[in-house]
C-alpha positions as CSV (number, residue, x, y, z in Angstrom):
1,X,0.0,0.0,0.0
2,X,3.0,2.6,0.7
3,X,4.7,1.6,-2.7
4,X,1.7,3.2,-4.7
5,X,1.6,6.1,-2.6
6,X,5.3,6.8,-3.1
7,X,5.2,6.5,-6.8
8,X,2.5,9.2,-7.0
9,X,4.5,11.3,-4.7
10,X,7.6,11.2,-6.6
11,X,5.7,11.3,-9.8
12,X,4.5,15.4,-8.5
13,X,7.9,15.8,-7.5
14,X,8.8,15.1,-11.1
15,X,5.7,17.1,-12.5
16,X,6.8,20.1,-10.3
17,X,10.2,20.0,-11.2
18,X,9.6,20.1,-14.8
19,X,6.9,22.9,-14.1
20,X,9.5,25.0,-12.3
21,X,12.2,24.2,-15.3
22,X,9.8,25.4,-17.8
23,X,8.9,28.7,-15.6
24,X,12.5,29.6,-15.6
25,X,13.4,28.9,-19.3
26,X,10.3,31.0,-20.3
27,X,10.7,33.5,-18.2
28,X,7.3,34.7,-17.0
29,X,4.9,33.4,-14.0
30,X,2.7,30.7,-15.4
31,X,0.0,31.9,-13.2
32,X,-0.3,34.9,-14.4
33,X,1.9,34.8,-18.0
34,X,3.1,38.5,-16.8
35,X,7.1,38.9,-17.8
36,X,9.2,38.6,-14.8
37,X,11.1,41.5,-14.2
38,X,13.4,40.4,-11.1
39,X,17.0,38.3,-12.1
40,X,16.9,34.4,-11.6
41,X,19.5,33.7,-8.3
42,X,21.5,30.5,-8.9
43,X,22.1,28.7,-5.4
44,X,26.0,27.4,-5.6
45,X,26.7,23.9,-3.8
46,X,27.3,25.2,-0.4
47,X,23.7,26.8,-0.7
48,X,24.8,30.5,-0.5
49,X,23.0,31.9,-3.8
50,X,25.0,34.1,-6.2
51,X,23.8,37.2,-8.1
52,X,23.8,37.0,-11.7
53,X,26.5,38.3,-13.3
54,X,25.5,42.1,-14.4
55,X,23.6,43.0,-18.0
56,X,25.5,44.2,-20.9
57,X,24.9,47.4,-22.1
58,X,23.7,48.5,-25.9
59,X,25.1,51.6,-26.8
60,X,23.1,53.9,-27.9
61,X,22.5,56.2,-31.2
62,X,24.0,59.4,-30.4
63,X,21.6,61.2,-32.7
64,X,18.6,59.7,-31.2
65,X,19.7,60.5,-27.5
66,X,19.2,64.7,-26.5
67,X,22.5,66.1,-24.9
68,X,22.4,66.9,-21.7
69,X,22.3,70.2,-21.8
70,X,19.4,70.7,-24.2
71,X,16.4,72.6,-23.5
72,X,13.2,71.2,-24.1
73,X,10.7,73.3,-27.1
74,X,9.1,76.2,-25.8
75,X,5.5,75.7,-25.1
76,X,6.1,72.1,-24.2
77,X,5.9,71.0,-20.2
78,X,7.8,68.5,-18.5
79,X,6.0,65.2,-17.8
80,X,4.8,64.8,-14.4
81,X,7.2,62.2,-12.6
82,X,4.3,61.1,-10.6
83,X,2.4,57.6,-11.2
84,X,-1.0,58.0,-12.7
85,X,-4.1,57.3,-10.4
86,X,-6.9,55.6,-12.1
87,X,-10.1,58.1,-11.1
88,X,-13.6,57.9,-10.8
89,X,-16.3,60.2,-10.3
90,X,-19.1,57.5,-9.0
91,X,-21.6,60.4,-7.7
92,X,-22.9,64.1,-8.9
93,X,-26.2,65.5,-8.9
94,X,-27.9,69.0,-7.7
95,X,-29.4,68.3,-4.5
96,X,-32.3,70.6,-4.0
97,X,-32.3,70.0,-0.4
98,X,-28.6,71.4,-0.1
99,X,-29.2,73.4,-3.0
100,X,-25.6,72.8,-4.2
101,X,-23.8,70.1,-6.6
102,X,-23.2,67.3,-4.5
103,X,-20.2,64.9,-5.8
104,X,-18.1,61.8,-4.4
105,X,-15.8,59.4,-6.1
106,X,-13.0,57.3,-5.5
107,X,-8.9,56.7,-6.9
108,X,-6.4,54.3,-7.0
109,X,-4.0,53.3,-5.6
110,X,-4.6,53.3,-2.6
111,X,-2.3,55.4,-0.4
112,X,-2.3,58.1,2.0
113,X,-1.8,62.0,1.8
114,X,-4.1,62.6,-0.6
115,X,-6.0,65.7,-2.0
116,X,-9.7,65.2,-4.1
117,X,-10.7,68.2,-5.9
118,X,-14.0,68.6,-7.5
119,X,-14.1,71.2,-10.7
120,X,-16.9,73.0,-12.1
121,X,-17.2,74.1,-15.4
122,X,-20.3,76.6,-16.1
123,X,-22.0,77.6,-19.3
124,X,-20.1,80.7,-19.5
125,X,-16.6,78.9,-19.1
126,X,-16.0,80.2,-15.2
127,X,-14.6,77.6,-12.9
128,X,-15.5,76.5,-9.4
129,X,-13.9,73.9,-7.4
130,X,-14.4,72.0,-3.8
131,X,-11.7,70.2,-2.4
132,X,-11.7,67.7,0.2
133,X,-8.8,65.0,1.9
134,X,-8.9,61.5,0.3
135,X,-9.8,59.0,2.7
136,X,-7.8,55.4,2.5
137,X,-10.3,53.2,1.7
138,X,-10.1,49.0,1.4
139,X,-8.7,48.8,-1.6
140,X,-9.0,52.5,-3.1
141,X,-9.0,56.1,-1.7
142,X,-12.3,58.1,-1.0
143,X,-13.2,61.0,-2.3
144,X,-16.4,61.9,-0.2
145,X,-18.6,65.5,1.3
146,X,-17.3,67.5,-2.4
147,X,-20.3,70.0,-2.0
148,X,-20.9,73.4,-4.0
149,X,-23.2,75.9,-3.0
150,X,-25.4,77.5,-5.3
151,X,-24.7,81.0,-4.7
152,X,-21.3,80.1,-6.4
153,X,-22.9,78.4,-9.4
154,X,-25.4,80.1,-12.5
155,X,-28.3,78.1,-14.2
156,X,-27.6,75.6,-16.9
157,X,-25.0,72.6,-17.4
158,X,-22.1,72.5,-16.0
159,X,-18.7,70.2,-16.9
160,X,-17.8,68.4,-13.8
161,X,-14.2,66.4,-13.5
162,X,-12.8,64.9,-10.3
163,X,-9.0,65.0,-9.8
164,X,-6.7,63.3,-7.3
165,X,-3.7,64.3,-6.1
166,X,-1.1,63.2,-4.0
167,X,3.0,63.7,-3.8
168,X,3.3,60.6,-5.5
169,X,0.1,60.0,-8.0
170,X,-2.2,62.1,-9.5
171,X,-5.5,61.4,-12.1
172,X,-8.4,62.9,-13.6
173,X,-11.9,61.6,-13.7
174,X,-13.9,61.8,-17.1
175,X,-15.9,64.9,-17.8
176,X,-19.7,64.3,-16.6
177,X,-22.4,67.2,-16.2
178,X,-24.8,68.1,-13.9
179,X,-27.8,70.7,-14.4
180,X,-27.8,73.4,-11.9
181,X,-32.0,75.3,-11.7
């Protein structure tokens, strides 16, 4: 009865070996088939592992590369070194009760630090914007209590966007309106 059960044991063994051989040669996760971006460590036979030797370097074609001490064309900003937060304005409506645009939303990632701002676009082009701190969430940060009082607003449609901003991420929502009496 223990010789079957050993067979099958070392017959996984085998299967995961060869699982973990193929992983390696591949080079991605074959859970997830995403590229694997950290080096492979090889273990030498006293069972201290060994960094892989470094990566070779292409050179590069000088024409293609800017010098260092170019400017960049006038007009044209800098990209914003921060990651980009995935936003979403999940709420807006006029709230007669209130009487003011009432808006929530949420971003990710999910961090901490973070600013919500709430923009108002009128008819006539003006802008008018609520802010509020973003609130760690489970998985996401809230963006809740964006109110706008009506004295601030004139009848008709207005644009409404959501951003996020934080030292390290920042996004925009997509434009909705809301009709303001």
């Amino acid at each position: 009865m223990r010789r079957p059960l050993a067979l099958a044991v070392a017959a996984v063994v085998v299967l995961v070996g060869v699982a973990v051989a193929l992983w390696l040669t591949r080079g991605t996760d074959p859970a997830d088939e995403t590229p694997r971006d950290e080096p492979s460590v090889a273990a030498s036979p006293t069972g201290r592992t060994t960094p892989p030797a470094p990566a070779s370097v292409e050179p590069t074609d000088d024409a293609a590369a800017p010098s260092p001490d170019a400017s960049p064309d006038p007009g044209q900003t800098p990209a914003d070194p921060r990651a980009r937060a995935d936003v979403v304005l999940t709420f807006l409506e006029w709230d007669d009760a209130t009487r003011s645009v009432q808006a929530s939303g949420y971003s990710v990632p999910l961090e901490e630090g973070g600013t919500c701002r709430l923009t108002l676009t009128g008819p006539d082009g003006r802008t008018v914007t609520a802010e509020s701190e973003a609130v760690p969430d489970v998985a996401s940060v809230a963006c809740g209590g964006l109110s706008v009082p009506r004295e601030r607003l004139t009848p008709g449609a207005w644009s409404a966007t959501l951003v996020y901003e934080s030292s390290t991420s920042v996004g925009e929502s997509d434009v909705r309106e809301v009709s303001v009496p």
